[in-house]
N, C-alpha and C positions, 0 to 999 in steps of 0.2 A: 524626696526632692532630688533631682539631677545637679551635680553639681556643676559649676564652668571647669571647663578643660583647662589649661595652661602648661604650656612648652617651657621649660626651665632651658636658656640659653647661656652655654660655659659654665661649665662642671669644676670651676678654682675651690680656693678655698673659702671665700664665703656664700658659693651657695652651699658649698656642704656643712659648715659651720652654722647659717644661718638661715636661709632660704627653704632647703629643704625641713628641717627640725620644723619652723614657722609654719610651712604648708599643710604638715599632718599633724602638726598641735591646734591649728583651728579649725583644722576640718572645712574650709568655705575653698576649697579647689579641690581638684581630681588631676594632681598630678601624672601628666596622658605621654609625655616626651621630655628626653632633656640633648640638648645640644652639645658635644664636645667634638671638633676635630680629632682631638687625640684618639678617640674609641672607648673614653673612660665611660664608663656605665657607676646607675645606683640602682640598685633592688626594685621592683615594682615597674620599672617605665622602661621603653625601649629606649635605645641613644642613635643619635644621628650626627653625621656628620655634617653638616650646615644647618642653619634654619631653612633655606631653600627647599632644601631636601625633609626637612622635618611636614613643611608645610602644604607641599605637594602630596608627601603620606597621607596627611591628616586634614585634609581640608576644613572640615568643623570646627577645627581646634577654635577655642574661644578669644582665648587671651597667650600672651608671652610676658615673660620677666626676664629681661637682660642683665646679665652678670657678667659681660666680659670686659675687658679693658675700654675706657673709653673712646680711645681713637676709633672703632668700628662700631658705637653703638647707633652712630647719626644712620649710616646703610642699613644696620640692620632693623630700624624702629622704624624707618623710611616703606622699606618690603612689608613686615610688619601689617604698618596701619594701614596699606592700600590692599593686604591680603583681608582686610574686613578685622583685624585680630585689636584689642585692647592691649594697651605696652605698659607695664611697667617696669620702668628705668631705675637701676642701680645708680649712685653719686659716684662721683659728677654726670649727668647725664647725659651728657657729649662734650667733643673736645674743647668748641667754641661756642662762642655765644649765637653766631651765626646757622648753626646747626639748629642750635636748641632751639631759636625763634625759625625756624625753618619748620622743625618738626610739629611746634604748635598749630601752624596753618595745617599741616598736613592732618593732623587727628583731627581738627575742626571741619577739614573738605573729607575727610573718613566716615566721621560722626563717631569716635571710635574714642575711647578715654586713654587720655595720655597722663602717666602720673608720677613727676619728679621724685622720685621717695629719698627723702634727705631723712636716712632712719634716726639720728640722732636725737631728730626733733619730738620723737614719738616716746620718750621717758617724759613721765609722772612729773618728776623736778624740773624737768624743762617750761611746763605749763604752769606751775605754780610760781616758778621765776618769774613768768612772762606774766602774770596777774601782778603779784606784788610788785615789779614796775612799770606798771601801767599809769602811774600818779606820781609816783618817786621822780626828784630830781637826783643824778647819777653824777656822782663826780670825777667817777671813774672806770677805766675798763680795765684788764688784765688777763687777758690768755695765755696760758701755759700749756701747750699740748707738747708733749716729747714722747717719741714712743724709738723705738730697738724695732730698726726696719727688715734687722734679721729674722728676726722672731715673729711681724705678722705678715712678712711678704718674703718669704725665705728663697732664695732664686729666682725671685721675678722680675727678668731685666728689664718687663713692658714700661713698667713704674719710672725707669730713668729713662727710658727712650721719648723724643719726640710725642708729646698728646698725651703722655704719661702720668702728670704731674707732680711726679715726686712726691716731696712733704707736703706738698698741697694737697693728697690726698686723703690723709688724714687730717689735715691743717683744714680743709672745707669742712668738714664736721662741727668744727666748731664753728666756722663761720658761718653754717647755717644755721644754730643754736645762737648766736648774736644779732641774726637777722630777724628773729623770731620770739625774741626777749626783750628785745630793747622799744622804746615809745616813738622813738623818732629815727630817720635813715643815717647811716655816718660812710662815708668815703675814705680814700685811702688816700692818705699826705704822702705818706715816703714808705721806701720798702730797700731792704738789702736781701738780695740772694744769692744765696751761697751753693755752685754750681760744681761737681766733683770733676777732675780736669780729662777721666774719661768716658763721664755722664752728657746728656740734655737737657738734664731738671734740678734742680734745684733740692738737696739733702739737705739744708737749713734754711729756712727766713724769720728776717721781724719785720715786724710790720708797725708804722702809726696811724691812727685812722680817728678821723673827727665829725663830727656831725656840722652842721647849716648853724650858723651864728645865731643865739637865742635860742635854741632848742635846750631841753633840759638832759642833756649828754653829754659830761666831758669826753677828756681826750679817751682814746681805748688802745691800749697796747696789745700786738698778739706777736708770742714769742713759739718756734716751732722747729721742732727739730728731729730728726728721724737717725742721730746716732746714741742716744739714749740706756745707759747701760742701770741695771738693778731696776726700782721701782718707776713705773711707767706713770706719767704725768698727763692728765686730761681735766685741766682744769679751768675756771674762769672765774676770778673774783671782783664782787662790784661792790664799791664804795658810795653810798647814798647818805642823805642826810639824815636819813633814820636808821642805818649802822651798818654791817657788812653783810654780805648775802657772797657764800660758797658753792656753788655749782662743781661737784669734782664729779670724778670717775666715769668722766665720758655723760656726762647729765644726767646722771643716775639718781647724786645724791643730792640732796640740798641741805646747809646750815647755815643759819642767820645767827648774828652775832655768837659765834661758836657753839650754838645749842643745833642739832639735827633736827633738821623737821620733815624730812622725808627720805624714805631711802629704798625703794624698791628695786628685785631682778630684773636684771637686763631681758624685758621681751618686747625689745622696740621694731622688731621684726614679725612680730605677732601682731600687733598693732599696726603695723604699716600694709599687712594683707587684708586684715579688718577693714583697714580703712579703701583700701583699695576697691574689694566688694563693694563696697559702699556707693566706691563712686560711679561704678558698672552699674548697678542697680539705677542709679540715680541719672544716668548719661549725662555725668557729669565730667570734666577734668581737674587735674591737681598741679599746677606747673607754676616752678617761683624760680628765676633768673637771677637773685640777687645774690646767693654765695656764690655762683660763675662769676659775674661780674667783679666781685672783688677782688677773687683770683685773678681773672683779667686785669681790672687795673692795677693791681700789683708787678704784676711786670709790664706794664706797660710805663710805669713813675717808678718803676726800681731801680736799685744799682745793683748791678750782674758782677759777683766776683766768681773766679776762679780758686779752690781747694784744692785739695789733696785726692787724687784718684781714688775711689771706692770700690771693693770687689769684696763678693761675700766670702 
């Protein structure tokens, strides 16, 4: 069987962390290119210095997977889908909401599958969350994501610059796992962000966020912050009327009332190519707006403070 081509676009750290390990542990691509300005290269595939230039080489190429910063993913998925090519998008999957509903007309006048990959959502725990409250009334929410922005983005000023999003970048992770767990929609009431005074983004926010009056969803808190030192926080815990339910380690694990009831390897990266395939095959697309949106309306009803300068 031939497999589909796919152009790996920006060579950071989580395609090498994630992207590429994912593509030669399922076997369902033929990693053909990968994209770095810089000239960085990985084993087995040529490297190019644009996708332009990748895609002029390789005409055939089947598919692309975007990994670079999100402020140039809208251009780059834009070339993309009109070169005939299948995208799928790294989170956040463009800078705006206006992008992202841009893009979706575009794959649909392509014919070409366009697919959000919010990987968080592809652990084991996250789906068994999302059953057992399916019927639950929720009284409550609670996001704890903290993580040491030294440590998984070590010099990358993209993250505070302008279309960056800061803590929001890891802070969407989970709010794609609350979009995807929960029974009914919730909005954001109020939000404080906490902006470093030689940044554009935001290294802390909280958040309040409520559901439609009558829904069986209290209030949800998400607390998030990217100067996080010693053990790293990716949590969400939800208080129901049939007892606590623990979502930690980045969705990985699940316990209810402090007994474990699931707890599998992070291969939500493996899983998100799976499902990809899936949707090439099927000439289907995979596109959900609603963790953008949150982010959006969070600064849009926030209150913008000024901190303390940041430098790694």
């Amino acid at each position: 069987m031939t497999l589909p081509t796919l152009g790996l676009v920006g060579l950071g750290k989580i395609a090498r962390d994630q992207h590429i390990p994912a593509i030669a542990a399922t076997g369902l691509f033929h990693l053909a290119a990968v994209v770095s300005p810089d000239g960085a290269a990985t084993d087995g595939a040529p490297t190019f210095r644009s996708q332009a230039e990748m895609l002029a080489a390789l005409p055939g190429l089947d598919a692309v997977a975007l990994c670079t910063p999100p402020a140039v993913r809208h251009g780059l998925a834009v070339e993309a889908l009109r070169a005939g090519k299948h995208a799928l998008i790294e989170k956040p999957p463009a800078a705006t909401l206006s992008e992202l509903h841009d893009l979706t007309a575009e794959a649909g006048t392509a014919r070409r599958t366009l697919f959000t990959a919010w990987h968080s959502r592809f652990n084991p725990a996250v789906e068994e969350t999302r059953r057992r409250l399916a019927d639950a009334t929720i009284h409550s929410v609670a996001i704890i994501w903290k993580e040491d922005v030294r440590r998984w983005h070590p010099g990358q000023d993209w993250i505070f610059a302008t279309g960056g999003f800061g803590v929001f970048d890891p802070g969407i992770n989970a709010l794609s796992i609350l979009t995807s767990i929960l029974p009914a929609p919730v909005f954001v009431r109020s939000a404080d962000l906490h902006v470093p005074a030689n940044r554009d983004t935001p290294i802390a926010a909280t958040l309040a966020l409520g559901a439609a009056p009558g829904s069986r969803v209290g209030p949800v808190t998400a607390d998030f912050d990217f100067l996080q030192r010693g053990e790293q926080s990716w949590s969400i815990v939800i208080e129901t009327t049939d007892g606590r339910l623990d979502l930690t380690h980045g969705g990985t694990r699940l316990t209810v009332e402090g007994v474990p009831v699931l707890a599998e390897p992070d291969t939500e990266y493996q899983r998100i190519y799976r499902h990809f395939r899936r949707l090439i095959d099927d000439g289907a697309s995979d596109v959900d707006t609603r963790p953008l949106s949150l982010v959006a309306d969070a600064c849009l009803v926030g209150r913008w403070h000024r901190t303390a300068s940041f430098d790694w």
